[in-house]
Every structure is written in C-alpha cells, then in structure tokens.
mmCIF file of the C-alpha atoms, coordinates in Angstrom:
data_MODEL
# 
_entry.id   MODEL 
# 
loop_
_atom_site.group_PDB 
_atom_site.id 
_atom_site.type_symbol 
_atom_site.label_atom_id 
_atom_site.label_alt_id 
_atom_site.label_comp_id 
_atom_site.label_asym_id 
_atom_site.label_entity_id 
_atom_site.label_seq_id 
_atom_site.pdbx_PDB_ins_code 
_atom_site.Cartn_x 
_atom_site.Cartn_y 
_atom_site.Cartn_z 
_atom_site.occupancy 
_atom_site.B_iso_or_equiv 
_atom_site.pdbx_formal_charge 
_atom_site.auth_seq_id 
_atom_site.auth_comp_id 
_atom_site.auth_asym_id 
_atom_site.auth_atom_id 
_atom_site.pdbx_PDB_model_num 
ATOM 1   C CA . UNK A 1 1   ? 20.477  16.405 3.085   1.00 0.00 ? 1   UNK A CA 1 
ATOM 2   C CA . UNK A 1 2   ? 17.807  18.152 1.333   1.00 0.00 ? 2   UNK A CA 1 
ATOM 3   C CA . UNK A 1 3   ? 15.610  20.580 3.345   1.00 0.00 ? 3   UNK A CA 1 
ATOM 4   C CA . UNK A 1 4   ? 12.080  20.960 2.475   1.00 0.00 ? 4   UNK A CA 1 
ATOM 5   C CA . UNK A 1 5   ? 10.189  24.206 3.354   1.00 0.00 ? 5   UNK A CA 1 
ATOM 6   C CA . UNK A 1 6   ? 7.431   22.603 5.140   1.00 0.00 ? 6   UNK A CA 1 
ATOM 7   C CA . UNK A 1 7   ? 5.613   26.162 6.168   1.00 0.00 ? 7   UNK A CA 1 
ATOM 8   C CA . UNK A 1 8   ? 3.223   26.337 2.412   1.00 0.00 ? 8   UNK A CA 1 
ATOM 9   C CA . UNK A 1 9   ? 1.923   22.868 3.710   1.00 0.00 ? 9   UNK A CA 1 
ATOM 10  C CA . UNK A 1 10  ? 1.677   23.920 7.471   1.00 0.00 ? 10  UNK A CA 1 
ATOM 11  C CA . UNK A 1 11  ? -0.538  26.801 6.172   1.00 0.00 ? 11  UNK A CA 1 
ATOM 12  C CA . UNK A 1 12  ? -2.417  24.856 3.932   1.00 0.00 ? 12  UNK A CA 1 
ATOM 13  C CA . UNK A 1 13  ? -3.337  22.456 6.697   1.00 0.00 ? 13  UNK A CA 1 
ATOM 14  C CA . UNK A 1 14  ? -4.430  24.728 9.016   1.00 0.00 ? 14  UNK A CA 1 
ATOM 15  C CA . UNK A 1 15  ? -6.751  26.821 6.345   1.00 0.00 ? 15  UNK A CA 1 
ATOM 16  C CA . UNK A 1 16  ? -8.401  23.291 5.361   1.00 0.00 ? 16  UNK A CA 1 
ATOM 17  C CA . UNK A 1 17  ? -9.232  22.804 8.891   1.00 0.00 ? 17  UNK A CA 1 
ATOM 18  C CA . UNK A 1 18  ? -10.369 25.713 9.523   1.00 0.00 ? 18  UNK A CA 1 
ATOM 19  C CA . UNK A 1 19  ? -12.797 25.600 6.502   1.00 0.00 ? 19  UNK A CA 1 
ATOM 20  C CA . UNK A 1 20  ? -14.674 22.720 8.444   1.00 0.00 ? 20  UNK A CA 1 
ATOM 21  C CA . UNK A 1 21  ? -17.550 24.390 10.297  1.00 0.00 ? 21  UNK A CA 1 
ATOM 22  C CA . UNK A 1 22  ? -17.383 21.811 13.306  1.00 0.00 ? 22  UNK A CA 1 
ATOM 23  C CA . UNK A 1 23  ? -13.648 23.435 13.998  1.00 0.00 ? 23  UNK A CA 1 
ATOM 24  C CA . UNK A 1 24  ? -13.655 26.599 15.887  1.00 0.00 ? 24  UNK A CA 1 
ATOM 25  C CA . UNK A 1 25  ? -10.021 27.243 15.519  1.00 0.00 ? 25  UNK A CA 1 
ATOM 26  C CA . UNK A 1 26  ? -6.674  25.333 14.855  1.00 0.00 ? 26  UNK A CA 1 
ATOM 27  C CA . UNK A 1 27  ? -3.344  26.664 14.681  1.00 0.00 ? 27  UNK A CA 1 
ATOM 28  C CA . UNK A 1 28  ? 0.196   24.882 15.042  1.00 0.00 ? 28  UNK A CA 1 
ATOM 29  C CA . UNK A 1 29  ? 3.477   25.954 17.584  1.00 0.00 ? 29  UNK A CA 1 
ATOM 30  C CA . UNK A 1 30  ? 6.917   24.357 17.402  1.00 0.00 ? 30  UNK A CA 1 
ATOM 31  C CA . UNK A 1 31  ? 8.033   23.696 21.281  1.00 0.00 ? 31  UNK A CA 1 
ATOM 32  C CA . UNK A 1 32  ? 11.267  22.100 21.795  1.00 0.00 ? 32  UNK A CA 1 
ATOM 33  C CA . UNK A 1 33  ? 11.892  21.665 17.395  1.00 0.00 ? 33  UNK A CA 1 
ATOM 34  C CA . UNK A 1 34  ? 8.117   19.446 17.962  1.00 0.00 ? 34  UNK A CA 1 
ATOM 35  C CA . UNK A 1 35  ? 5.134   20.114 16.026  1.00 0.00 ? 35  UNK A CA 1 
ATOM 36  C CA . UNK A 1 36  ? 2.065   20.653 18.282  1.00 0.00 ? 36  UNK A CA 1 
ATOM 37  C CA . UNK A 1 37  ? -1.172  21.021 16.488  1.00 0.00 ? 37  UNK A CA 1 
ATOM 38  C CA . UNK A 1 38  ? -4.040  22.507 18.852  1.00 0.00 ? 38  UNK A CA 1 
ATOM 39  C CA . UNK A 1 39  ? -7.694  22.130 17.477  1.00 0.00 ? 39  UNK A CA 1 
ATOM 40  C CA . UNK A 1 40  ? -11.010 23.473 19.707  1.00 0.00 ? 40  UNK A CA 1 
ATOM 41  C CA . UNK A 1 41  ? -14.261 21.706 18.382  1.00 0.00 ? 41  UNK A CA 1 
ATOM 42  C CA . UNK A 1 42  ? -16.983 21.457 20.761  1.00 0.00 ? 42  UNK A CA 1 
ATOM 43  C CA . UNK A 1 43  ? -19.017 19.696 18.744  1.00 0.00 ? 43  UNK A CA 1 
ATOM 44  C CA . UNK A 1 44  ? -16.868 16.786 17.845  1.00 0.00 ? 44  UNK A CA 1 
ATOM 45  C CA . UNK A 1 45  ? -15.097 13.483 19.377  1.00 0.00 ? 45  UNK A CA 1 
ATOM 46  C CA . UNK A 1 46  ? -12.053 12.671 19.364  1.00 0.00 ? 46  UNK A CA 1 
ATOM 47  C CA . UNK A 1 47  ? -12.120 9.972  16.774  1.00 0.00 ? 47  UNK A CA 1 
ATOM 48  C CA . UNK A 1 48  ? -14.232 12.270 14.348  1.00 0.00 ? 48  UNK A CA 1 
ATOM 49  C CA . UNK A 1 49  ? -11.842 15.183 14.644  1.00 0.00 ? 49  UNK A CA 1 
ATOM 50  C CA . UNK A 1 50  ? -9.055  12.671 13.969  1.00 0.00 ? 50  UNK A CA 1 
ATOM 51  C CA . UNK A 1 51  ? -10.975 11.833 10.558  1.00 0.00 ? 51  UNK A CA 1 
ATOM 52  C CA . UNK A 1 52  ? -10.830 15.196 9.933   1.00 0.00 ? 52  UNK A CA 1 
ATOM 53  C CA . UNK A 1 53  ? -7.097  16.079 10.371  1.00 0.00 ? 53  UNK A CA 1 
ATOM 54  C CA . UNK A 1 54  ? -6.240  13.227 8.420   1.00 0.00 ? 54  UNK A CA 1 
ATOM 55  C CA . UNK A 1 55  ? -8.341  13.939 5.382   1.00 0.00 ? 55  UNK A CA 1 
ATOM 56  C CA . UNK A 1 56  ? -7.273  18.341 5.740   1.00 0.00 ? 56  UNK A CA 1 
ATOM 57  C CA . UNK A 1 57  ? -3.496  16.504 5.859   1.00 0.00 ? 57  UNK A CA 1 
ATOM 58  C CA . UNK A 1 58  ? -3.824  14.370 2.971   1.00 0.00 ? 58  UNK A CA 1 
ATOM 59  C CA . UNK A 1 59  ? -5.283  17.736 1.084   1.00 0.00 ? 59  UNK A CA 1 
ATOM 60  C CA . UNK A 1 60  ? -2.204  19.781 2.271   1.00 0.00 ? 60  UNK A CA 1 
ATOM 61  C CA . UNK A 1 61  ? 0.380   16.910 1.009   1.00 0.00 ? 61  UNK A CA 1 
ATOM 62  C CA . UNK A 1 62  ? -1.282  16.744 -2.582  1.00 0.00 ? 62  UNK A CA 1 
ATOM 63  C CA . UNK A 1 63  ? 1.320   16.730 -4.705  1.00 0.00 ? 63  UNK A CA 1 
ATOM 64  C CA . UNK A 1 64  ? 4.186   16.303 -2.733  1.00 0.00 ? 64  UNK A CA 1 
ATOM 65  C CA . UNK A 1 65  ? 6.150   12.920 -1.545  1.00 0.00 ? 65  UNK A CA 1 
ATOM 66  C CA . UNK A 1 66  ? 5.246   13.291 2.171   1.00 0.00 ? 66  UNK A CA 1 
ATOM 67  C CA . UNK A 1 67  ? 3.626   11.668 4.576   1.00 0.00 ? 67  UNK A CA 1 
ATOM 68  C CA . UNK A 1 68  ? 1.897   12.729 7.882   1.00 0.00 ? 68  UNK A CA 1 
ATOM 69  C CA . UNK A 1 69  ? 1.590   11.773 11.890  1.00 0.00 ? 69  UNK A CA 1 
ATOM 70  C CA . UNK A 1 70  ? -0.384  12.561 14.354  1.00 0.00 ? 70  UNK A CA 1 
ATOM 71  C CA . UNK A 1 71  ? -0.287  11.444 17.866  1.00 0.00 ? 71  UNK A CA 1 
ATOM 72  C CA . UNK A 1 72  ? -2.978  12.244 20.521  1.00 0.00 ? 72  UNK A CA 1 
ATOM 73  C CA . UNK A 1 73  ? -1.105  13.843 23.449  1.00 0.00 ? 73  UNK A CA 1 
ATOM 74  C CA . UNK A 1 74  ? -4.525  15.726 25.605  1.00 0.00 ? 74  UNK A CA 1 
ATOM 75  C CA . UNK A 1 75  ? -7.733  17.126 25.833  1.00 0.00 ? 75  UNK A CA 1 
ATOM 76  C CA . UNK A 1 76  ? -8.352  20.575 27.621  1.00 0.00 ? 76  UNK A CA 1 
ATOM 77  C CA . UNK A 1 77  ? -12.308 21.154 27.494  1.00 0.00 ? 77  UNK A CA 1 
ATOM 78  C CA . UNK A 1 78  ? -12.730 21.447 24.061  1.00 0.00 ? 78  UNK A CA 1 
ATOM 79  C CA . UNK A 1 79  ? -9.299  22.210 23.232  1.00 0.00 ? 79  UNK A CA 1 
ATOM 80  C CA . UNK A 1 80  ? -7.457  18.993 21.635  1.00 0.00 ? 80  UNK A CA 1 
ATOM 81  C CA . UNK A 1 81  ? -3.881  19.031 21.153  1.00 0.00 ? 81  UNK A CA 1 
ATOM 82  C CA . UNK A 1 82  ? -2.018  16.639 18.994  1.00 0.00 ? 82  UNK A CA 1 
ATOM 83  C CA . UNK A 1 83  ? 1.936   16.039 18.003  1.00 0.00 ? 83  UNK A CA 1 
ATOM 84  C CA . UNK A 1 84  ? 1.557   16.241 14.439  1.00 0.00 ? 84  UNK A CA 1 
ATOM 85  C CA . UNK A 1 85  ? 4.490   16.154 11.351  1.00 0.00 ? 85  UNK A CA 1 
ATOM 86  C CA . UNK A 1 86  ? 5.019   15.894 8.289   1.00 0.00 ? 86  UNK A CA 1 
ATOM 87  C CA . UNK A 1 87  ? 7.694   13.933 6.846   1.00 0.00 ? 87  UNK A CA 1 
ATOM 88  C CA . UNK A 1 88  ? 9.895   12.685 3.633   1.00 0.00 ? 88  UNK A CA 1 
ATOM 89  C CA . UNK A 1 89  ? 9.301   9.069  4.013   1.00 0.00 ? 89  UNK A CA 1 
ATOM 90  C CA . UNK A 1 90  ? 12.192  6.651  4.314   1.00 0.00 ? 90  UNK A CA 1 
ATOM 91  C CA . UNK A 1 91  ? 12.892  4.851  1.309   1.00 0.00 ? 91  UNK A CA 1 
ATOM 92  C CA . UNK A 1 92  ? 14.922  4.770  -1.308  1.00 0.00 ? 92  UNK A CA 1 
ATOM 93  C CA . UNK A 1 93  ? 14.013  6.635  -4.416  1.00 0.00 ? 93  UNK A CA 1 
ATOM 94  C CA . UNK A 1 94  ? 16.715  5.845  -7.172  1.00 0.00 ? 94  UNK A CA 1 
ATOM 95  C CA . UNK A 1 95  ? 19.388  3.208  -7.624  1.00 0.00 ? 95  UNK A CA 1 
ATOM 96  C CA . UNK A 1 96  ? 22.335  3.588  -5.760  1.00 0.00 ? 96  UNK A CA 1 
ATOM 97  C CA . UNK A 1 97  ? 24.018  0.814  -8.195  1.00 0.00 ? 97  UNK A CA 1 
ATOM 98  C CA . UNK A 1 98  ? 25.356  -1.176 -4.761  1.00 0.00 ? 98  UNK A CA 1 
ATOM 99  C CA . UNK A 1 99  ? 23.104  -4.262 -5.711  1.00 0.00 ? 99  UNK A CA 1 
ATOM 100 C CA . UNK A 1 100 ? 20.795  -3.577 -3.004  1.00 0.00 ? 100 UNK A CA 1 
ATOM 101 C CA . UNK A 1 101 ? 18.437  -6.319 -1.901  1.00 0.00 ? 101 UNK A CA 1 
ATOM 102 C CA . UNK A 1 102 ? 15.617  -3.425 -1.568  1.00 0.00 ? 102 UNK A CA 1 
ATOM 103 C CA . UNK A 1 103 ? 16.292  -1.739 -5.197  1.00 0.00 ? 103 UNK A CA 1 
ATOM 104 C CA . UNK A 1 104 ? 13.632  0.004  -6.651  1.00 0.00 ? 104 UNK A CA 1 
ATOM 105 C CA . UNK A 1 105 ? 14.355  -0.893 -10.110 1.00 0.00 ? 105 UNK A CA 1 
ATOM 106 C CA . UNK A 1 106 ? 13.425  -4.712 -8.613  1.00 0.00 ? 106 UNK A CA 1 
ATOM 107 C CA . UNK A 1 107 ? 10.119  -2.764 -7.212  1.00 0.00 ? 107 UNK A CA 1 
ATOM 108 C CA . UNK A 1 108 ? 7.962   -2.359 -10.314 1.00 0.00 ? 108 UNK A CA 1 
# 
C-alpha cells in the first residue's frame, strides 16, 4: 500500500482559504484518525462557504491524482465545521493482465 504524505496539501488548503477575505480563520484537527476542517466566516452561508472549500481544495490537489470530501457535520455561531479528506481515488490505474472487464487499456 502506498502512503501519501497528505500534510503539503493540508497546508496548502488551509493557506488558500485563508487568502479569501470573507474567511476569518480555518484550520484542520484529526479526532479519532478523522479529518475535521473548522472554518469561522461571518459573512457567508453555508452554501457559499461550501463553494469556497471546494474551489481552495481543487487548488491544493493541482497536480496530484486525488480527490476531495466534505461533509457538513455543524454550525457554532459563525464557526462551521466540516469532515473533510482527501483521497487516492479507487480505480485501477494499470493493467493487471487478469482480463478484467474494467481494464483501462479498454478505457481510452
């Protein structure tokens, strides 16, 4: 299994956030091995600051073959905390030589 050292992107994400002027301050904790991403914006709704996290995300991820989640879990005043991850997606990226059904050399 290959490990990927997802702490460059973690601090990427959280710098591109915090470039927005609408975000007061973001940072991430791991509780329990979960990713728990805590943004205060006063100024923004829910939906908007979603936007937002998905675009910083997709910024952070440049480059790399991962993909990102993020799952509402509550609002504290202005405080909004998501579950948020990034991931190696789940597909097959070479030929195994098994005759899969799902190949990738039958993909392009």
């Amino acid at each position: 299994m290959i490990h990927m050292d997802l702490e460059p992107i973690w601090h990427q994400f959280i710098k591109e956030l915090t470039l927005n002027k609408d975000i007061k301050s973001a940072y991430w904790r791991k509780i329990a091995g979960i990713p728990f991403l805590y943004v205060s914006s006063p100024e923004l709704s829910q939906l908007t600051l979603e936007a937002i996290i998905k675009k910083c995300s997709v910024t952070a991820i440049k480059g790399n073959r991962l993909h990102s989640e993020t799952i509402f879990v509550r609002q504290d005043g202005v405080l909004f905390v998501y579950r948020h991850r990034f991931y190696v997606p789940q597909e097959k990226m070479f030929c195994c030589g098994n005759l899969c059904v799902d190949c990738t050399r039958l993909k392009r």
